[in-house]
C-alpha positions as CSV (number, residue, x, y, z in Angstrom):
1,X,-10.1,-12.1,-28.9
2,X,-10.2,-10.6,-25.4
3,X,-11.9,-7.5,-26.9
4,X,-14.6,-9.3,-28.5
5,X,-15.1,-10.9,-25.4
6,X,-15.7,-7.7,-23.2
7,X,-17.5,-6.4,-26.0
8,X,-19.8,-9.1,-26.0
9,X,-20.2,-8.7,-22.5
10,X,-20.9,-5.6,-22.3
11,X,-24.0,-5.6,-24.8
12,X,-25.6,-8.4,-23.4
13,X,-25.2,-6.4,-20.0
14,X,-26.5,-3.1,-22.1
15,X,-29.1,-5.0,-23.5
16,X,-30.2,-6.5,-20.1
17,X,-30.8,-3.6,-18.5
18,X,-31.3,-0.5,-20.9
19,X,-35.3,-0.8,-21.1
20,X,-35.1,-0.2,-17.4
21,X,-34.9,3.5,-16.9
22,X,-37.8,6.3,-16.5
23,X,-38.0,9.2,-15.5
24,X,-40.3,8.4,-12.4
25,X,-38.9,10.5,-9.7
26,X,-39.2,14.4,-8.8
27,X,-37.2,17.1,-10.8
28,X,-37.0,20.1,-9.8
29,X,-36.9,23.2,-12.5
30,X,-33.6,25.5,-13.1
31,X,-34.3,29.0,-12.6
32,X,-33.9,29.8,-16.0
33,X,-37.4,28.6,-17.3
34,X,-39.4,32.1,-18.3
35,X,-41.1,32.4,-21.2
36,X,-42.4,29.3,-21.1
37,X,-45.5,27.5,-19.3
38,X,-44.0,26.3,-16.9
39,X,-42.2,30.1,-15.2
40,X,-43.9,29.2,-11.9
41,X,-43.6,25.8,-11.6
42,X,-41.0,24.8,-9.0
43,X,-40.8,20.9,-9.7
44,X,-42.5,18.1,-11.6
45,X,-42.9,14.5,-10.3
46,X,-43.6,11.4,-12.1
47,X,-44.6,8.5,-10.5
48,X,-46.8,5.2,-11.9
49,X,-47.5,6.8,-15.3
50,X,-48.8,9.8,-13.9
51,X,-47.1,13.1,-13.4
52,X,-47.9,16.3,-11.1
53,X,-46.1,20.0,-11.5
54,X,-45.9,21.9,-8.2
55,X,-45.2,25.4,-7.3
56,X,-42.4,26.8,-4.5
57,X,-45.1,26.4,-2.2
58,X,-45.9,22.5,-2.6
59,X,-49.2,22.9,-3.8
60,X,-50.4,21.2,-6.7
61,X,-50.9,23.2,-10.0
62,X,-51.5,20.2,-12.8
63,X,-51.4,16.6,-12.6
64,X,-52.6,14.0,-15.0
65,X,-51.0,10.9,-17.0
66,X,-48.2,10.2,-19.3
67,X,-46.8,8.1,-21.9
68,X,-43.3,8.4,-22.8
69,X,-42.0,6.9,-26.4
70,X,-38.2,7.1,-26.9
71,X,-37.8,10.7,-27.1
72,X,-41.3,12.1,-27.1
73,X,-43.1,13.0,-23.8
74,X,-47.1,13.1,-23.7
75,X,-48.6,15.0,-20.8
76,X,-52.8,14.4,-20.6
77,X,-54.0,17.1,-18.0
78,X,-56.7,16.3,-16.2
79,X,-56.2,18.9,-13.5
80,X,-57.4,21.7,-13.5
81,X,-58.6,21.4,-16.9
82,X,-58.6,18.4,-20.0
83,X,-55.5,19.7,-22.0
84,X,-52.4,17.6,-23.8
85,X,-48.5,18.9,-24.1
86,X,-46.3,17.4,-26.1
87,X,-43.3,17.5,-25.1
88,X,-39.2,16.3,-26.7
89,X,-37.1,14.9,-24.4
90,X,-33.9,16.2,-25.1
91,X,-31.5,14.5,-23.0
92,X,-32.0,12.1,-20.0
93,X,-29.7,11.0,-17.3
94,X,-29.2,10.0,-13.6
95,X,-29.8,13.7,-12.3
96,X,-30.4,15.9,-15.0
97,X,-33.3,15.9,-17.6
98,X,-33.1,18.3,-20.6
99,X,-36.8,19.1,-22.3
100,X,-37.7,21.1,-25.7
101,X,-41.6,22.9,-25.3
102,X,-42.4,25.1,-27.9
103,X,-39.1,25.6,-29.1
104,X,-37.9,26.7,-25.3
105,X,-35.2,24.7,-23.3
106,X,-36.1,23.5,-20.2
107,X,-33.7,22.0,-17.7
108,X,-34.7,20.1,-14.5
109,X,-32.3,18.3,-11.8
110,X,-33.2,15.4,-9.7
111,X,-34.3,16.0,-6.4
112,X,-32.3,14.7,-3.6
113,X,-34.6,12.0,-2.3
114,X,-35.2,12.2,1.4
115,X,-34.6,8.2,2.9
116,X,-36.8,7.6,6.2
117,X,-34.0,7.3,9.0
118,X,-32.6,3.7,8.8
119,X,-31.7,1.2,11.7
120,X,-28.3,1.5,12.6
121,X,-26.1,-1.1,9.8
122,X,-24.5,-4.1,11.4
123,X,-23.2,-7.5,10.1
124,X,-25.2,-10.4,10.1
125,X,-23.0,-13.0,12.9
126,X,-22.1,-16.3,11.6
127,X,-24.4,-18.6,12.4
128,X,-22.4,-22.2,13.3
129,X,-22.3,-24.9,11.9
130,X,-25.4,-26.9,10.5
131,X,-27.0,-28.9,7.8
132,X,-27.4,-26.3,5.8
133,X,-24.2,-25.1,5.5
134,X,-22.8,-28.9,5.6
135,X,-24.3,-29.2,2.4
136,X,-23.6,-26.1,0.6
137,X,-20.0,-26.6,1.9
138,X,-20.4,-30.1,0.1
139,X,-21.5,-28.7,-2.8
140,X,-18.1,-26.1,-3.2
141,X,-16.3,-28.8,-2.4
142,X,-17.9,-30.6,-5.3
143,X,-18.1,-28.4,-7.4
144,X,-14.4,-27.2,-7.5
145,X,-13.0,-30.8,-7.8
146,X,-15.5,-31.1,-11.0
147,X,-13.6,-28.0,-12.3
148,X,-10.2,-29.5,-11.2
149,X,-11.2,-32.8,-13.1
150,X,-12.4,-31.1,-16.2
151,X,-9.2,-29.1,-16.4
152,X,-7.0,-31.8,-15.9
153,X,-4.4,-33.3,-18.6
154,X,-4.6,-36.7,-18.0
155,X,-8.0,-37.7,-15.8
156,X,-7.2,-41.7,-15.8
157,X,-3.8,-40.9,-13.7
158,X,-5.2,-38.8,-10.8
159,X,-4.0,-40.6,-7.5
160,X,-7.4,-40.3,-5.8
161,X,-5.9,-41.3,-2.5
162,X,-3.7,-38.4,-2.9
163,X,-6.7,-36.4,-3.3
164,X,-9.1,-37.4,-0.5
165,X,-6.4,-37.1,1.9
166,X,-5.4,-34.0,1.0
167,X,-8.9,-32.9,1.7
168,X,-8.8,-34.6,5.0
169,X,-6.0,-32.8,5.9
170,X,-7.7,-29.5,4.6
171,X,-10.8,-30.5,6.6
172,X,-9.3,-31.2,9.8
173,X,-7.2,-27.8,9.9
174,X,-10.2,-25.9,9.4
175,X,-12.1,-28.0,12.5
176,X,-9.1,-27.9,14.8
177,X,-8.0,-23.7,14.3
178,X,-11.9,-22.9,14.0
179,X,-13.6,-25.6,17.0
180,X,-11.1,-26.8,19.0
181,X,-9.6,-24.6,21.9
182,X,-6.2,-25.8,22.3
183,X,-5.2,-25.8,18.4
184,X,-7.4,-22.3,18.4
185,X,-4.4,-21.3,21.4
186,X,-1.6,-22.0,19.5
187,X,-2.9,-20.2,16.4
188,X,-3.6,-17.6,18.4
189,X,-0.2,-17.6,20.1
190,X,1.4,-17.0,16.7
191,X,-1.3,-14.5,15.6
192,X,0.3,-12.5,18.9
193,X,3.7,-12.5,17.6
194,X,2.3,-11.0,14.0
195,X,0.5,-8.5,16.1
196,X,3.5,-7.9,18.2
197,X,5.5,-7.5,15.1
198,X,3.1,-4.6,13.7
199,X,3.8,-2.9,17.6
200,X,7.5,-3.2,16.3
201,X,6.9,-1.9,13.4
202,X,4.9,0.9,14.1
203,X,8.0,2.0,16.9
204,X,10.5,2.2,14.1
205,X,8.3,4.1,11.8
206,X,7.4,6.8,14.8
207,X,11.3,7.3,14.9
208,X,11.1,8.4,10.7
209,X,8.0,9.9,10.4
210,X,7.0,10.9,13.9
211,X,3.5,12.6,14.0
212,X,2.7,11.2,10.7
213,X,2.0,8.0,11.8
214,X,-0.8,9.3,14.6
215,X,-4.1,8.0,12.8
216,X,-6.3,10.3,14.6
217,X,-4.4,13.2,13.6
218,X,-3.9,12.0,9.9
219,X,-6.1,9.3,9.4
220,X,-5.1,5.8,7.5
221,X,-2.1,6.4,5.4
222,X,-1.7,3.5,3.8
223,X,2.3,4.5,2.2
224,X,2.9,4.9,6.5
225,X,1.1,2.4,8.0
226,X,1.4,-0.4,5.9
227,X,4.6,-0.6,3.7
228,X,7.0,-0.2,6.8
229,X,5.8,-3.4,7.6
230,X,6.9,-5.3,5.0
231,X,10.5,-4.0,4.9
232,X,10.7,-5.0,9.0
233,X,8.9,-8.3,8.2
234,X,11.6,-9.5,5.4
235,X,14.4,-8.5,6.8
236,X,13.2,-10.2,10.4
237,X,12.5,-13.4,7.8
238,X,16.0,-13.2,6.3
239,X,17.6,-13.6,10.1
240,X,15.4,-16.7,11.2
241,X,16.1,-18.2,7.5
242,X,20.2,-17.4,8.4
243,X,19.8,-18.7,11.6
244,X,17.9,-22.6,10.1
245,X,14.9,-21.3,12.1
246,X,12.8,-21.8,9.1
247,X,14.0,-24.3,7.4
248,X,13.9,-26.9,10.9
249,X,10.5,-26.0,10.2
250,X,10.0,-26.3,6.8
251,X,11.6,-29.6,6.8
252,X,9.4,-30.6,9.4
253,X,6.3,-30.0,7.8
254,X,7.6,-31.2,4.2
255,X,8.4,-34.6,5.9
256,X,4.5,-34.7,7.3
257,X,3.4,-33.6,3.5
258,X,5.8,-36.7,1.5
259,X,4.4,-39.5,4.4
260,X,0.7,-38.2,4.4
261,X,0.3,-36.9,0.6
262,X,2.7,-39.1,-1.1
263,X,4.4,-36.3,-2.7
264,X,8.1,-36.0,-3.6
265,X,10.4,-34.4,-1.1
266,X,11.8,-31.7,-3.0
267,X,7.5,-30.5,-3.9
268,X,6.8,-30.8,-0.5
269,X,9.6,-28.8,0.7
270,X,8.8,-26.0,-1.6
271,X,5.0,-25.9,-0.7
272,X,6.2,-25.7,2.8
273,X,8.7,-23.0,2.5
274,X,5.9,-21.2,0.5
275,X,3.7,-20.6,3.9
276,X,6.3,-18.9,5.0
277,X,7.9,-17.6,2.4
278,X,7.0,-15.7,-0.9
279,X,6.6,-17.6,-4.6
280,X,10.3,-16.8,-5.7
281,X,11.9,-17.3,-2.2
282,X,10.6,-20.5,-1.2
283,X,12.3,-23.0,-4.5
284,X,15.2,-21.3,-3.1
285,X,15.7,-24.1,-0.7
286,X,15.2,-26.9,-3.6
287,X,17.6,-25.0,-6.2
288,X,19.8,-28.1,-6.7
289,X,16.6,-30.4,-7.5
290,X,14.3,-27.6,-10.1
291,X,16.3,-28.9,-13.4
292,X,15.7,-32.5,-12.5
293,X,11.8,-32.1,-11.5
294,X,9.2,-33.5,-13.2
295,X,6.4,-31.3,-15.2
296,X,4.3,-32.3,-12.6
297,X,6.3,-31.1,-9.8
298,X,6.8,-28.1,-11.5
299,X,3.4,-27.7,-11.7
300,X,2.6,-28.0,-8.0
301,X,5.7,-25.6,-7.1
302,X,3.7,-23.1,-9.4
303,X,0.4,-23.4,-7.9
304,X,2.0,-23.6,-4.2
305,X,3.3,-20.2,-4.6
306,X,0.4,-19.0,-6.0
307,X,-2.2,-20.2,-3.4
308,X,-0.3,-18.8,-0.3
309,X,1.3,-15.4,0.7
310,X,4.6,-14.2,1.8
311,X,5.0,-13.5,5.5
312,X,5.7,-10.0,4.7
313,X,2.8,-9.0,3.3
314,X,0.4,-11.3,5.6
315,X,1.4,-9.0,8.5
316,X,0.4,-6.1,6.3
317,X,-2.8,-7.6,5.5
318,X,-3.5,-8.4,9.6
319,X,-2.5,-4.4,10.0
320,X,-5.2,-3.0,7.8
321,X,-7.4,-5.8,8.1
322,X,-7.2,-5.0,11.5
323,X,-7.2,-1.3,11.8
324,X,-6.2,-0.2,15.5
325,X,-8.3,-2.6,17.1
326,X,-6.2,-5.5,18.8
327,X,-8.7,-7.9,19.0
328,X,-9.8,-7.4,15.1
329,X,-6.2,-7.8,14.8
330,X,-5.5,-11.0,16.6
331,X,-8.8,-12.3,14.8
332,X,-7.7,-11.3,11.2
333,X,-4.5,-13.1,12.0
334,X,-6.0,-16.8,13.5
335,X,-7.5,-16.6,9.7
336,X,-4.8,-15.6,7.5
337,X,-2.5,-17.9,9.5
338,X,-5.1,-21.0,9.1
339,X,-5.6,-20.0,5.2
340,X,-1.5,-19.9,4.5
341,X,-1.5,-23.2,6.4
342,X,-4.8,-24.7,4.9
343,X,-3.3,-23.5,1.2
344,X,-0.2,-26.1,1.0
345,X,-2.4,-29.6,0.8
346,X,-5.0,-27.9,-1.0
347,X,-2.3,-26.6,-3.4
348,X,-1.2,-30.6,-3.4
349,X,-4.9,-31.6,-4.0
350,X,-5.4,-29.3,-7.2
351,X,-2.2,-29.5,-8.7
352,X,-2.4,-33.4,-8.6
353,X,-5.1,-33.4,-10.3
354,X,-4.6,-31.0,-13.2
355,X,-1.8,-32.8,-13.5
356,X,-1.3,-35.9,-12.0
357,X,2.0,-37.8,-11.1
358,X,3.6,-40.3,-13.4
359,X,7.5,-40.6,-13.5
360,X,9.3,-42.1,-10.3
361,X,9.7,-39.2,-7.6
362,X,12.5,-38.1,-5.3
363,X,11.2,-39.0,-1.5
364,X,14.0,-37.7,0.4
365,X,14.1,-34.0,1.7
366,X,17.0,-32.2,1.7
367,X,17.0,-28.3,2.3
368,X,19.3,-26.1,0.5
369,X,22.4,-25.0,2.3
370,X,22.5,-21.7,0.5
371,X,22.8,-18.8,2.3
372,X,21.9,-15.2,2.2
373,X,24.3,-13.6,4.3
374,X,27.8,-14.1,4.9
375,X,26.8,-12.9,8.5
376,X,23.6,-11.7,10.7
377,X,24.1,-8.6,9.7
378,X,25.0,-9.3,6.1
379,X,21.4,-11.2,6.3
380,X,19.6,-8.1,8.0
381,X,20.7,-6.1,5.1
382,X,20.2,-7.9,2.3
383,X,16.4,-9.1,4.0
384,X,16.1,-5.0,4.6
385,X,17.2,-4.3,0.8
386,X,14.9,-7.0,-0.5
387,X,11.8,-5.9,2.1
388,X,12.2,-2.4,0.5
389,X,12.2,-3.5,-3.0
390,X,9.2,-5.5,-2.3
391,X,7.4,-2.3,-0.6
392,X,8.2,-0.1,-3.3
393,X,7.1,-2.4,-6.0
394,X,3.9,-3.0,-3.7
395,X,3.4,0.8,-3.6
396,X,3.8,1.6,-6.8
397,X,1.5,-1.8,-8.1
398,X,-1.2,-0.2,-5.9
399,X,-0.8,3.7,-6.6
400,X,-1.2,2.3,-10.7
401,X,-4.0,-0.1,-10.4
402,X,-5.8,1.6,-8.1
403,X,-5.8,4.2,-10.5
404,X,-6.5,2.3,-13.8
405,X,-9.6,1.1,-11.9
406,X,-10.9,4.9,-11.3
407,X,-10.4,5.3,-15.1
408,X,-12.5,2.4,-15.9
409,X,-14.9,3.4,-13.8
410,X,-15.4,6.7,-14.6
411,X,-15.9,5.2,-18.6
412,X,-18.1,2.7,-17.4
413,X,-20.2,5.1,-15.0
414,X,-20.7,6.9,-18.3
415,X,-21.7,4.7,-20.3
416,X,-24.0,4.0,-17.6
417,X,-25.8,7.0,-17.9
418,X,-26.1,6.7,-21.5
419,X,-27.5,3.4,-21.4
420,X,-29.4,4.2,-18.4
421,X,-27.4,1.0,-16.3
422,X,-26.9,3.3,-13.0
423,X,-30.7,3.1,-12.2
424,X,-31.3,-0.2,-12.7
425,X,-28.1,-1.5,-10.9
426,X,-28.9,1.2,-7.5
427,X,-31.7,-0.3,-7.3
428,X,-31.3,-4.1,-7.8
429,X,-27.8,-4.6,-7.0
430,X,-25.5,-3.5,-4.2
431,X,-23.6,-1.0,-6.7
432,X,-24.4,2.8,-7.3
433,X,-23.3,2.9,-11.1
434,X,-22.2,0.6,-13.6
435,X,-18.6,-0.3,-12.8
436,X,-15.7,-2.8,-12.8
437,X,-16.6,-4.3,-9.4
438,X,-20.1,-4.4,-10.9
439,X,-19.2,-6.4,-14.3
440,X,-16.6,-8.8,-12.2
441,X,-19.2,-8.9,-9.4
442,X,-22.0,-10.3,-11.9
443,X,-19.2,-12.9,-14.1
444,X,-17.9,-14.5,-10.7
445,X,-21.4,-14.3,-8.7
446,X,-22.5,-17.8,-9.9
447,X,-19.4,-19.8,-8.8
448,X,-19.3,-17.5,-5.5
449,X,-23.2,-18.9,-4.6
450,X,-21.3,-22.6,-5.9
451,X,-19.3,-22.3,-2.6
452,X,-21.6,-21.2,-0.2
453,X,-21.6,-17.1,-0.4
454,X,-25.3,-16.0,1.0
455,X,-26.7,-14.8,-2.6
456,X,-26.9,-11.3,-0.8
457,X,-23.3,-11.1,-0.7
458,X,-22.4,-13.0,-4.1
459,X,-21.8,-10.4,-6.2
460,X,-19.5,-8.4,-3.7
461,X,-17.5,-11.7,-3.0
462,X,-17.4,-12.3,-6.9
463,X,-16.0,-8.4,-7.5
464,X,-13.5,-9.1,-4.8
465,X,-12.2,-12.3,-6.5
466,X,-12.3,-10.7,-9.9
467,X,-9.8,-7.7,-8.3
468,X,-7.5,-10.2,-6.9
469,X,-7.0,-12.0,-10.7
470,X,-7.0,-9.0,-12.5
471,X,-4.2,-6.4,-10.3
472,X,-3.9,-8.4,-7.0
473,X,-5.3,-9.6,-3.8
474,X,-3.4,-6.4,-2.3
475,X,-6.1,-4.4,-3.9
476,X,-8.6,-7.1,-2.9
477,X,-8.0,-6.8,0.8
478,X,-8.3,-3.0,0.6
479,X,-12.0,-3.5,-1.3
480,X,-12.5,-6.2,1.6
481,X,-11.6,-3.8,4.3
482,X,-14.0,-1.3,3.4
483,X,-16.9,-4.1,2.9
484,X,-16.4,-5.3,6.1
485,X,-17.7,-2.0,7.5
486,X,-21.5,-1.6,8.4
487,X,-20.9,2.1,8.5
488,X,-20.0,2.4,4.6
489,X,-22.9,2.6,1.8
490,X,-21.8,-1.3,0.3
491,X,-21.1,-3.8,2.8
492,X,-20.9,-7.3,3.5
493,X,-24.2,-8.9,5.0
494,X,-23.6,-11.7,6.6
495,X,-19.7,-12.2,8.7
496,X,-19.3,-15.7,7.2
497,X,-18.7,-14.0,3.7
498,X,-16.0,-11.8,5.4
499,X,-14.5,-14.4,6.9
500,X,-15.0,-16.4,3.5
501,X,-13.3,-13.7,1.7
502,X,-10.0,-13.5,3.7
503,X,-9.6,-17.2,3.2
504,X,-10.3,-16.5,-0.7
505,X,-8.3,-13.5,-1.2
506,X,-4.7,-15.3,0.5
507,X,-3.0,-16.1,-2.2
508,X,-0.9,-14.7,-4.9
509,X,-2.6,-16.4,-7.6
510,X,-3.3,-12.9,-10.4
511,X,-2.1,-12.4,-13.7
512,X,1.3,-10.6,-12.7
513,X,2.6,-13.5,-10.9
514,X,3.3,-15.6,-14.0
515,X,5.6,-13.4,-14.9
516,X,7.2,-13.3,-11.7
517,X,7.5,-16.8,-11.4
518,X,8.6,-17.1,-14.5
519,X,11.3,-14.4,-13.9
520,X,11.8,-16.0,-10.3
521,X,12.2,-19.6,-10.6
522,X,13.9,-19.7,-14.5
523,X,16.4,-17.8,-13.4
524,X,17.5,-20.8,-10.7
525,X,16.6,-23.2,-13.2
526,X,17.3,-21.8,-16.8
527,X,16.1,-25.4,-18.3
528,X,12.6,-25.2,-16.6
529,X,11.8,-21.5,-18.8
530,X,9.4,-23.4,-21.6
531,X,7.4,-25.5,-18.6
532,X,7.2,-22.5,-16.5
533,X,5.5,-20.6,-19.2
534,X,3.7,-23.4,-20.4
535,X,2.0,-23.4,-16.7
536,X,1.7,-20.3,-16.3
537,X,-2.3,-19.9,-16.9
538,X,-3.2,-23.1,-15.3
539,X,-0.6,-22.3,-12.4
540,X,-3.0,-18.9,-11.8
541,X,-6.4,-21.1,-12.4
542,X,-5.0,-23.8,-9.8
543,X,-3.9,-21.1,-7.3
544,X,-7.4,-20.2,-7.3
545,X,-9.2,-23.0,-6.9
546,X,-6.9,-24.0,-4.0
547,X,-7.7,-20.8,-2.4
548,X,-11.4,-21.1,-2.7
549,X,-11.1,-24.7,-1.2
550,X,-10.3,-23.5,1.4
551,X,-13.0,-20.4,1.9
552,X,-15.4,-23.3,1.2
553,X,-14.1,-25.6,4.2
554,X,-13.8,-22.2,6.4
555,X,-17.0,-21.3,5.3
556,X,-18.9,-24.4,6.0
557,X,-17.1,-25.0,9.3
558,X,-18.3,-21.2,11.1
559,X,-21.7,-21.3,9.0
């Protein structure tokens, strides 16, 4: 079924786009052309139905019109006399044409065309906020609650007061860590500590590796700069969770959740822990409630994980994100903190309606006394042991995806030139050559203009959220780090989409994690197995749509 499907994408793509190609541009001749008409011609140029040869000196030695017909080639000379050539085209592709005269092969290669110099690249600021992007705002809102409803199990149960204040909440997070300067200051004061936590980071992996870790000397490696980060990050999390530091917290906001939301106390508990924790740590501290839970709770524990990040690996995203420059860092993190945050009621506001609440629910909030260490240093090293596993299955989920998605490209890039695709998409897209990105970019481009994306960027945003579902938004935030940049050939126009796109991307809502989760949480509650993998698609489809909630909100908030 799925191959008939990408099969059937790909023709009508083919079959969109093949009749574009010509040959109108400047070829040059290989040296290998005597014995044939053309032994001093240096290049041949078509342009507008009408062709001119040239010799090494640029002067003009023929010119006239053409009409090209599948394979055969009419030249009609009109200088420097009336004459007609018939000519086969042999073979024809981005930068090499193959031509049969007369029984000779003649082989030409595109010209490298000369681009008049271009004003220095730069992204397009945000604008603020206004009506217009009140209303396209309005309409992502919209339009992903008409999704949510459609999707839903049971349409007549959806708590709508559940719903719109969920959304409220959603709404005035964004406006207080986006507008207002003292909630902007605390976010920021946390954004320091995951900035100081890199600096930490980056000391104990100077003690390893030494000059490795220099960036100017070795540039960006990503198995150095990155991955340490994760192992320090986890094991740091597995002292605060020893120490109660986490789950005083946790509590705290679960309690805020149940009064607000309504929810039950062990849900809100677990979409808590998850903005902290990853999607298989946090139901660690409702283990004694998951075999009693309802479908529907299960459901929103699901979804929670998959709309938010671990801590871990949202330091690692502020460290690349952010490159070496502080301030991009402590920027990065203001947004990937307010989208973890932002992520738990719009995980409640989803998952309630895809599947609403019925049976009687458990209001009290009790965190798990389980813990993970016999002592601080037990802790340390089982966090460490843990961080590492993580790291290395990050690493080695990156170094394979990354380079399944250079083997589909290079297939696609050829049929590309067979179907003469790479042209048409240089020249009326933002990609070079038919691609992955390029097929993801054009199936996700329609809902990405839905939720406010400038249709400039559209297709970029849609690639990056077609990435995240397919390998992972690790892979996602690499793409994203290299749009962001003015100074590379494909970039972001505008910086709303950027910021957009960091909102849209935090989350582990891909393919892979219904495994995990299934893995994760049935092995604490055995019972829960057939619910978990009964979720597990709409778990993923929920996870999204959380996450784009709240790109929409960020995105209508900074304009």
């Amino acid at each position: 079924m799925k191959t008939n499907i990408f099969i059937t994408l790909l023709i009508s793509f083919v079959t969109c786009f093949t009749q574009a190609q010509n040959i109108d541009k400047e070829w040059l001749f290989d040296q290998h052309t005597e014995n044939t008409n053309f032994e001093n011609i240096k290049s041949l140029e078509f342009s507008k139905e009408s062709f001119t040869f040239k010799d090494s000196l640029h002067t003009v030695v023929s010119s006239g019109s053409y009409i090209k017909k599948d394979k055969l080639l009419l030249l009609f000379h009109e200088f420097p006399k009336d004459s007609l050539s018939q000519i086969k085209v042999s073979a024809l592709t981005k930068n090499n044409l193959t031509l049969l005269h007369k029984g000779n092969k003649i082989t030409l290669s595109a010209a490298k065309t000369k681009l008049a110099p271009k004003k220095k690249s730069q992204v397009i600021p945000s604008q603020g906020f206004s009506m217009q992007s009140l209303w396209r705002g309005a309409l992502g809102m919209f339009s992903i609650l008409i999704i949510s409803f459609f999707l839903s199990n049971n349409r007549k149960a959806i708590n709508w007061r559940t719903v719109s204040l969920g959304l409220g909440l959603q709404l005035l997070l964004a406006f207080g860590i986006l507008k207002i300067e003292f909630v902007q200051t605390a976010f920021e004061f946390v954004g320091h500590i995951f900035v100081k936590i890199l600096e930490f980071t980056a000391t104990g992996s100077e003690f390893l590796l030494g000059g490795l870790m220099d960036t100017k000397s070795y540039g960006f490696i990503f198995l150095f700069q990155v991955l340490p980060t994760v192992i320090f990050f986890s094991a740091l999390t597995s002292i605060l969770f020893y120490l109660g530091v986490i789950q005083v917290i946790v509590k705290g906001l679960a309690w805020v959740l149940t009064k607000l939301l309504g929810v039950s106390g062990p849900e809100s508990l677990s979409v808590a822990g998850n903005i902290f924790l990853g999607q298989t740590e946090a139901p660690l501290m409702i283990k004694a409630y998951l075999e009693r839970m309802t479908r529907s709770e299960i459901l929103l524990v699901m979804v929670g994980g998959m709309a938010t990040v671990a801590g871990g690996v949202l330091a690692a995203y502020i460290g690349f994100l952010g490159g070496d420059d502080p301030q991009a860092r402590l920027e990065f993190a203001k947004h990937l903190l307010a989208a973890s945050v932002m992520a738990a009621p719009g995980a409640i506001v989803i998952s309630k309606i895809l599947y609403p609440q019925q049976e009687k629910i458990v209001s009290n909030i009790e965190v798990s006394t389980e813990k993970i260490g016999s002592n601080i240093l037990d802790a340390i090293a089982n966090g460490t042991t843990e961080g590492l596993k993580l790291a290395a299955n990050v690493g080695a989920m990156l170094l394979v995806f990354v380079a399944l998605i250079a083997m589909v490209n290079y297939g696609f890039e050829m049929i590309g030139d067979w179907t003469n695709l790479n042209p048409y998409l240089a020249e009326n897209t933002p990609y070079q050559t038919f691609s992955l990105e390029a097929v993801l970019g054009y199936v996700f481009s329609p809902l990405m203009w839905l939720i406010g994306v400038a249709k400039e960027d559209m297709m970029l945003m849609g690639q990056l959220l077609g990435i995240k579902l397919a390998a992972s938004e690790f892979i996602g935030y690499i793409q994203l780090a290299e749009l962001k940049d003015a100074s590379k050939g494909m970039y972001f126009t505008y910086e709303k989409s950027i910021i957009m796109a960091t909102y849209m991307l935090c989350g582990f809502a891909n393919f892979a994690s219904i495994g995990i989760q299934l893995g994760g949480i049935g092995s604490l509650a055995p019972g829960q197995r057939k619910t978990l993998s009964e979720f597990g698609l709409k778990a993923v489809i929920g996870g999204t749509l959380a996450s784009l909630m709240s790109a929409t909100i960020a995105g209508m908030i900074i304009g």
